[in-house]
C-alpha positions in Angstrom: -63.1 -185.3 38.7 -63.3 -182.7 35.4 -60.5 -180.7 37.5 -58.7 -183.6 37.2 -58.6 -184.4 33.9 -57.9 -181.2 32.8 -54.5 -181.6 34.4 -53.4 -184.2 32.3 -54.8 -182.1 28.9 -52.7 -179.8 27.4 -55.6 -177.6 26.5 -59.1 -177.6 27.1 -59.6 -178.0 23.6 -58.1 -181.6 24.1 -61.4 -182.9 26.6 -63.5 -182.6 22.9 -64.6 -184.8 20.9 -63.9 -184.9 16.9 -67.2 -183.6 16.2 -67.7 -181.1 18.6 -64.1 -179.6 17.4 -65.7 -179.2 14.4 -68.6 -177.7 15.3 -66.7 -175.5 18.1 -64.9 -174.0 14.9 -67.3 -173.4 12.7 -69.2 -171.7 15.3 -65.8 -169.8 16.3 -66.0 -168.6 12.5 -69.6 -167.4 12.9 -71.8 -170.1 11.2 -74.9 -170.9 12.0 -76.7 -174.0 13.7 -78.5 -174.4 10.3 -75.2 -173.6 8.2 -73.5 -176.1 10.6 -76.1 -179.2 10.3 -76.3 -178.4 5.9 -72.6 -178.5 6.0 -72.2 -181.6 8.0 -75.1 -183.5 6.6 -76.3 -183.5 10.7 -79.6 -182.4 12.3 -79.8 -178.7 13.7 -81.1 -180.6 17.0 -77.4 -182.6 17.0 -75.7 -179.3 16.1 -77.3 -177.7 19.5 -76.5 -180.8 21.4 -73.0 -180.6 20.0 -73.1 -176.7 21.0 -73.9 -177.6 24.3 -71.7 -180.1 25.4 -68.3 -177.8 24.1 -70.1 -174.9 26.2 -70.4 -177.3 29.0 -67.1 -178.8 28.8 -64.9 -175.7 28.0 -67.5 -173.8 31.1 -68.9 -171.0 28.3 -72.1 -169.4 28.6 -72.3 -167.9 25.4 -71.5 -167.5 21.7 -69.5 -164.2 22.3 -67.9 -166.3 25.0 -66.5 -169.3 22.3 -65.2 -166.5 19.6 -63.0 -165.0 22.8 -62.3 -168.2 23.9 -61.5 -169.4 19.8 -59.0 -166.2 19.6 -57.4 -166.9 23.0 -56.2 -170.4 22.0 -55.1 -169.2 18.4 -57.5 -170.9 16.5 
């Protein structure tokens, strides 16, 4: 079913929420979980269950993984 609905997205960046866009960047740009949940007046336990889903949705494994994948789709 994911397969899909990634057909119809123009990028994978398109399956995210609002949110998790936002946290997906900052993280792209090297802030922390802590620097994250201060800067968007959320918990560091919601940051990492933001984290999560965007690594489960765009299939990354890793932090090194989201700056690659950040650069490759030029943002």
């Amino acid at each position: 079913m994911l397969s899909d609905y990634q057909r119809f997205v123009g990028s994978p960046l398109d399956m995210l929420t609002a949110r998790e866009h936002e946290v997906f960047r900052l993280l792209a740009e090297g802030k922390t979980a802590k620097d994250i949940a201060a800067g968007l007046d959320i918990s560091v336990y919601t940051v990492d269950a933001h984290r999560n889903r965007l690594f489960r949705k765009l299939g990354l494994r890793s932090s090194a993984e989201l700056v690659r994948f950040a650069i490759r789709q030029g943002g």
